[in-house]
N, C-alpha and C positions, 0 to 999 in steps of 0.2 A: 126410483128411476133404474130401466134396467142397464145392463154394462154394456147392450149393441147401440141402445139411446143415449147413453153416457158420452161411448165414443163418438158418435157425433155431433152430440154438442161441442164436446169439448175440442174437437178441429174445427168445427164454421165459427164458434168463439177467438180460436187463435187465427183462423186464418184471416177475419173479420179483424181482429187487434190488429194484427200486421198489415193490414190494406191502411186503417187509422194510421199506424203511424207512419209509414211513409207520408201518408199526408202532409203529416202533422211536421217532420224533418226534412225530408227532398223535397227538391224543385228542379224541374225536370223539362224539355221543350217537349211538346204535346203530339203524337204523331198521327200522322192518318190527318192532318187540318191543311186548308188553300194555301194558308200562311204560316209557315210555324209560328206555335203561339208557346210563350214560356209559362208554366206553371210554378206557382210559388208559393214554397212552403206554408201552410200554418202560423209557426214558429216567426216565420220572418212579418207578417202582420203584426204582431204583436208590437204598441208603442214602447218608445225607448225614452228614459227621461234626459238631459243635458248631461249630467255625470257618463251616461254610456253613449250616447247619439251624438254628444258634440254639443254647443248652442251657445244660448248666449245669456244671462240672467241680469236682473235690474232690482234694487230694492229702494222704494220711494217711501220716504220719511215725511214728517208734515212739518212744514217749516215754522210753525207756532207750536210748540209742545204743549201749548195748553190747554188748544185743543183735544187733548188725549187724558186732561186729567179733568173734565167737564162732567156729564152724566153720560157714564157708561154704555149704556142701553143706550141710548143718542147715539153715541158714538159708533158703538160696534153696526148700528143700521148705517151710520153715514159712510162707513166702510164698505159692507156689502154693496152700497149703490155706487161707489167710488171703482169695485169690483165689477162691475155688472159693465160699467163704461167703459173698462179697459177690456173685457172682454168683447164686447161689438166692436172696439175699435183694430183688437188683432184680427177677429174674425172675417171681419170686412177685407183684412189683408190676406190672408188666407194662412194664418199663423194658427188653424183649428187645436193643434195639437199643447200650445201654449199652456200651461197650468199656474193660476193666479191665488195664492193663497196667503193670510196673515202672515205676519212675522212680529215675534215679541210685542204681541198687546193691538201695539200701534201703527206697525208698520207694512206694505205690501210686496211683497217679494211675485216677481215673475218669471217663467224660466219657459226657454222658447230653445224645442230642440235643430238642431239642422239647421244654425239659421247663415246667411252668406252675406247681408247688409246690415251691419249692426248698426251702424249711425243711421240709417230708415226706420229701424228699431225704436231706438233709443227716441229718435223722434215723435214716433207713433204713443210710446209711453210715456216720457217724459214731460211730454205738453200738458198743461191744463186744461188748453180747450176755449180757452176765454175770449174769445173774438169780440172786437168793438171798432167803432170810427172816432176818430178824435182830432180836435184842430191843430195848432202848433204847441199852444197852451198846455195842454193835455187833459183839456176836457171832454169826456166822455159824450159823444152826440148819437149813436147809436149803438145799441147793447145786445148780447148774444140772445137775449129771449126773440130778439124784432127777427132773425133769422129760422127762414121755413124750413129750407135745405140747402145745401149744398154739394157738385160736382162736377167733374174734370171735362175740359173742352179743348178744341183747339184755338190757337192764338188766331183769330180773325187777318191781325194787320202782318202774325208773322207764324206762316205754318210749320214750321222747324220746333215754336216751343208752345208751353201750354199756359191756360189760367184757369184758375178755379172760381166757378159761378155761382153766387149767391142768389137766390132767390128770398124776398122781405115777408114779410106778413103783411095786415092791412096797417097795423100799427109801423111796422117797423117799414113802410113807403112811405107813410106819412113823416117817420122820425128822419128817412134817410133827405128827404124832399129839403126839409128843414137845415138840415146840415149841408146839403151841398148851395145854400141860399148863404148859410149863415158864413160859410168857406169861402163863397165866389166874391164873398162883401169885404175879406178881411184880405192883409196885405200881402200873404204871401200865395192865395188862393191854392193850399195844398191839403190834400184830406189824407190822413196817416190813419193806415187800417194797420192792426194791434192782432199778435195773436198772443195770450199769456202778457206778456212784459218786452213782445218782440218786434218791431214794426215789419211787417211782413210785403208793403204796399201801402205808395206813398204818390197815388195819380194828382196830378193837375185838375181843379175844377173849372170848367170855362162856361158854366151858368147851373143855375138854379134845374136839378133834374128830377122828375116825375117819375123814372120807372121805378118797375117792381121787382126790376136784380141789377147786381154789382158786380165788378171782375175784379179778381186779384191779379196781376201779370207778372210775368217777368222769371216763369218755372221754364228750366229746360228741359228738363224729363218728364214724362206720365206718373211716373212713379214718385216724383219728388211732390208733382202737385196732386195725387192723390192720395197721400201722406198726411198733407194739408188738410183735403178735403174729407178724409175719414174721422180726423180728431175733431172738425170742425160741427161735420155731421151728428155724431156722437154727443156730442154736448161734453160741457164741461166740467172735470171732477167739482168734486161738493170740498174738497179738502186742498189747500195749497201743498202739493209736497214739490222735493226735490230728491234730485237724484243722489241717492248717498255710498251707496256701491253698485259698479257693475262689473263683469267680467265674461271676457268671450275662454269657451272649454274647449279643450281638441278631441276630436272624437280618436283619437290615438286611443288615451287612458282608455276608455270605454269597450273597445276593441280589444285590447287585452283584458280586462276587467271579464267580459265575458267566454269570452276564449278560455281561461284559468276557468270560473267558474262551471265552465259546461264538462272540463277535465274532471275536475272535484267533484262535480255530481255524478262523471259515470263512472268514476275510479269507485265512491262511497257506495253506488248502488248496486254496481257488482258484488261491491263484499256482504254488505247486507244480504244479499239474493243467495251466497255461497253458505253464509251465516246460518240463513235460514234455513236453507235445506239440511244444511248439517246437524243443528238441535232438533230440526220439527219433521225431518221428511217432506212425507206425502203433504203436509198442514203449511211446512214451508216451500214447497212449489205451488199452491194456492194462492197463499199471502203473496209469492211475486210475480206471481199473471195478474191479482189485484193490484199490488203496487205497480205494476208495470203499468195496465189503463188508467189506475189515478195519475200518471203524468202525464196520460194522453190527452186527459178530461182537464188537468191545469190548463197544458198550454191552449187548447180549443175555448177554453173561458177567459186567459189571458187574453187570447186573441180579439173574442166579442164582447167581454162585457165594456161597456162605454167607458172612458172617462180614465182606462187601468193602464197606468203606464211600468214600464220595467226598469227598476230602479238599481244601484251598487246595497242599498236596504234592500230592498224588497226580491234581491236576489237571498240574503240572508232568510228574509223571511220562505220563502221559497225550503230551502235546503231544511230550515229547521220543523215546518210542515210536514217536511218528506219523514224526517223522523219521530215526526207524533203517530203518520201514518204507521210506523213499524211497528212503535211502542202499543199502539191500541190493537196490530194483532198477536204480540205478547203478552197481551194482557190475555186476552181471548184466551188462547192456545194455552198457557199456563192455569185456567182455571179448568180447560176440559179435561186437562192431565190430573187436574186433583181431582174431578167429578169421576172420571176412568180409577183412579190410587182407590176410591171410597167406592168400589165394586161393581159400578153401572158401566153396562156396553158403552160400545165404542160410539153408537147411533146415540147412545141416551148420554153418553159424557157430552157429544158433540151440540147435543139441542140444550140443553140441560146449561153447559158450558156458554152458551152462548148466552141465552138468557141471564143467567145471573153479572156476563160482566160486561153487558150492551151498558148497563145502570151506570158501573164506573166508567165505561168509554167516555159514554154521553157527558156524565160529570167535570170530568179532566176535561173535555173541548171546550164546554159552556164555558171552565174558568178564561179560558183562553181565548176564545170569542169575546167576552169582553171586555178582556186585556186589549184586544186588537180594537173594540171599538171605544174604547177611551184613547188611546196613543191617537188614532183615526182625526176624532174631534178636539183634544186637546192640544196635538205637536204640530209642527211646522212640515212644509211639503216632503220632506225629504225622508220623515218617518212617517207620514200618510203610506208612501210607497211601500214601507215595510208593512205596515199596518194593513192595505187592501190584500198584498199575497200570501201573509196570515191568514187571515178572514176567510178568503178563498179555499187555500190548501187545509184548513181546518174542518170546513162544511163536506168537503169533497173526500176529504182522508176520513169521517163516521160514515158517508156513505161506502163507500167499497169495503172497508172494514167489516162494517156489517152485515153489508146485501151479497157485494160482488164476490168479498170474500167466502161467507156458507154457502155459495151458492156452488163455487169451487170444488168446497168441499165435500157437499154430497156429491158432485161427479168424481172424485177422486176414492169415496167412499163404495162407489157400486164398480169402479174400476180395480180396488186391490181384493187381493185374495186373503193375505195375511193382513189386515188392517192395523192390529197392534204392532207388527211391528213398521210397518209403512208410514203406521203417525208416530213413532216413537213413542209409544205409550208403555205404561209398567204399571203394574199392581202393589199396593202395598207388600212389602217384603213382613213375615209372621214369624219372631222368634220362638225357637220351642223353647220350653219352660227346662 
């Protein structure tokens, strides 16, 4: 490449970084629009898990342990499906960001950031789901399978509050037919509608009724009776638990947590950057317009990949990514200085150099890649988070290392005039005899 094409890569390269990260850190109101419109940073997309956002977490234990010591494989599916329920049933709330993962073997841990109603919460999760009709006795007369759907209405006889509407199946009009017969006949003509262990709705029968839905009444809010009506809807866990911790977080901690940490990483990155220029040169102002896009490329994948939230780990994970990236271009950079010591140009240490210690890059990452995906699948949520911005800053710290970084360096190569000493380079020193 020659040094007029040099130069201008090497400006629409930075001037291109620098457009990135504004992106990626300001937020900004939009000018020249009808309305001013706020733009918002990158950085600020990116989910935050309860430890930094605030929220609220619940961990549901199974209230028969013996359940848990049965057959394994059983179990761990009846979990999964036990998972599956409580996530339609946040989601329906619009709790998208909730993350539901094992805890020790047996148990389910949930953690919901931002949240502002935690007893609506604690409701939504807590419930079984088990909806039935029953007489005073407390025999079961109609059971959650007879139910088709259920959803929120208003109160007919009183518009201020609401009831949630059952619609039956063809079995379960037949079973309700029977029970409001079998109610209307007995002495206190009352039908007790069940949800879990809770009478929820306790109407009067005043004959024998044939339809194909039911009300529950007597919700003041939408929110309280759609509450109701999403756990209902959802069906019912496969496992009895109860609530055995919960706790609301303040997003205080978290706000400092990050605060501190965004110090720490530009206090470390700057010395790093000064470091490198000072031992490598021209090899270390490369490495830190590399290093500098690999944290453009983090937060832009923090931001999109699905499901990745920002943890007080996976902030760890983060920082310590950052210095794998360093380590793998000293790795680099230290083998093109011995390729250079053992008499090959400055071009052939650099190609030469590269080539033999891509081998060890790649090696040291792989170990470490699946380090991250065993922590990933083995540990509980809280090291998942440390584990996904590992995983991340691992993949993204061999690419620029390898690509972003030589590619650096041959523009910095057709740029100096004195190359040796620009990369800091030196020739074996030859005693005379």
């Amino acid at each position: 490449m020659s040094k007029a094409k040099s130069i201008v890569a090497l400006i629409v390269s930075l001037i291109l970084t620098a457009i990135v990260g504004v992106a990626c850190f300001a937020s900004f109101p939009v000018p020249f629009t009808h309305k001013t419109k706020q733009y918002n940073s990158i950085m600020s997309l990116i989910g935050k898990g309860i430890d930094l956002s605030g929220g609220y977490y619940v961990v549901l234990t199974p209230k028969d342990s013996s359940d848990s010591d049965a057959n394994k494989s059983e179990y761990i599916s009846t979990l999964e499906s036990a998972q599956n329920i409580l996530r339609s049933r946040l989601d329906s709330k619009g709790y998208t960001e909730a993350t539901i993962s094992v805890q020790d073997g047996n148990k389910i841990r949930v953690e919901i950031p931002e949240v502002d109603n935690a007893e609506e919460v604690l409701q939504v999760i807590g419930s079984t789901g088990e909806i039935s009709f029953r007489n005073s006795a407390g025999d079961i007369l109609v059971k959650a399978e007879h139910i088709k759907s259920a959803y929120v209405s208003r109160d007919p006889d009183n518009a201020s509050k609401y009831v949630v509407v059952l619609n039956f199946t063809a079995a379960g009009t037949e079973a309700f037919s029977k029970a409001t017969k079998e109610v209307y006949e007995s002495d206190d003509k009352t039908l007790y509608i069940y949800l879990g262990d809770e009478v929820v709705s306790s109407p009067s029968v005043s004959g024998q009724l044939t339809e194909s839905s039911a009300t529950i009444t007597g919700y003041e809010t939408y929110d309280e009776a759609d509450a109701v009506a999403s756990v209902i809807e959802s069906g019912r866990l496969p496992i009895d638990f109860e609530v055995s911790e919960s706790r609301s977080i303040s997003a205080r901690l978290g706000e400092d947590a990050i605060n501190k940490s965004l110090l720490a990483g530009v206090i470390g990155m700057a010395i790093i950057f000064i470091i490198m220029i000072v031992v490598y040169g021209g090899m270390g102002i490369a490495a830190d317009i590399a290093l500098f896009i690999y944290t453009l490329l983090y937060i832009i994948f923090m931001a999109i990949v699905p499901g990745v939230q920002l943890t007080l780990p996976g902030i760890a994970g983060i920082l310590l990514s950052i210095g794998m990236a360093v380590d793998a271009n000293i790795v680099i950079y230290e083998r093109i200085k011995e390729e250079y010591r053992n008499g090959k140009t400055v071009l052939a240490s650099v190609d030469s150099g590269f080539k033999r210690a891509v081998i060890t890059v790649i090696d040291s990452n792989v170990t470490t890649i699946l380090s991250a995906a065993v922590l990933y699948f083995l540990c509980p949520g809280t090291i998942k988070g440390f584990a996904i911005t590992l995983f991340i800053g691992i993949v993204l710290s061999m690419i620029t290392s390898i690509f972003v970084t030589r590619w650096y360096l041959k523009i910095m190569l057709s740029l100096s005039e004195k190359k040796e000493k620009f990369f800091r380079l030196k020739r074996e020193e030859t005693k005379n005899a």
